[in-house]
N, C-alpha and C positions, 0 to 999 in steps of 0.2 A: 384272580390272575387270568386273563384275558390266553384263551387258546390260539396259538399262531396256525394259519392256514398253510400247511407246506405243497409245494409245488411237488406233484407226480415227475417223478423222473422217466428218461425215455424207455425202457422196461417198463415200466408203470403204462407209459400209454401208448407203448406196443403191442402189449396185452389187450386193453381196453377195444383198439381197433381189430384183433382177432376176435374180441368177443362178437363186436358191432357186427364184421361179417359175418360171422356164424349166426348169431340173431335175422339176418338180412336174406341166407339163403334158405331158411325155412320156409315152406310153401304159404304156412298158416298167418304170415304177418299181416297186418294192416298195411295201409297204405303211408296213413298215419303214423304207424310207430316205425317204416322202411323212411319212409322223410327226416322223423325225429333222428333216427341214426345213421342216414348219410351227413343230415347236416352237423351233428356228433363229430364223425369221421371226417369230417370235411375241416372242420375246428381243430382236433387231434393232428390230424398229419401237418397243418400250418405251426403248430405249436412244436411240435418235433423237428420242423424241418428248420426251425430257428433256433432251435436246440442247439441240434448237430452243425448249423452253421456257426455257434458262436464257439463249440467246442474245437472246432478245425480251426476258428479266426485263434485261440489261445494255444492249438498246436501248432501253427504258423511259429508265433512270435518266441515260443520257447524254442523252437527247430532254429529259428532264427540266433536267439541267446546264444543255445549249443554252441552253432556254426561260429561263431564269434569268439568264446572263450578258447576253440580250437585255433584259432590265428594268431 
């Protein structure tokens, strides 16, 4: 039985990008591994921010429902 890949939800890579920072502000980083985890963070916050737009696009249309079954 084949394991399904589940998608980190937005807590999930909330997280991940405090950690990225906290990793980033340490003196001792590479240069290398401060790239690896901008570009990390740079991936994360695009992926969140599609998140939260599709969850506001589903809070629309239910606010919209509401409004409707009130008339």
């Amino acid at each position: 039985m084949a394991e399904e890949k589940k998608e980190a939800g937005i807590d999930e890579k909330l997280k991940s990008l405090e950690d990225i920072i906290s990793r980033m502000e340490e003196e001792d980083i590479s240069l290398e591994e401060a790239l690896a985890s901008f570009e990390e963070g740079v991936r994360l916050v695009k992926e969140t921010r599609e998140m939260l737009t599709g969850i506001e696009e589903k809070l629309k249309v239910l606010s919209e429902e509401e409004a409707e079954d009130d008339v």
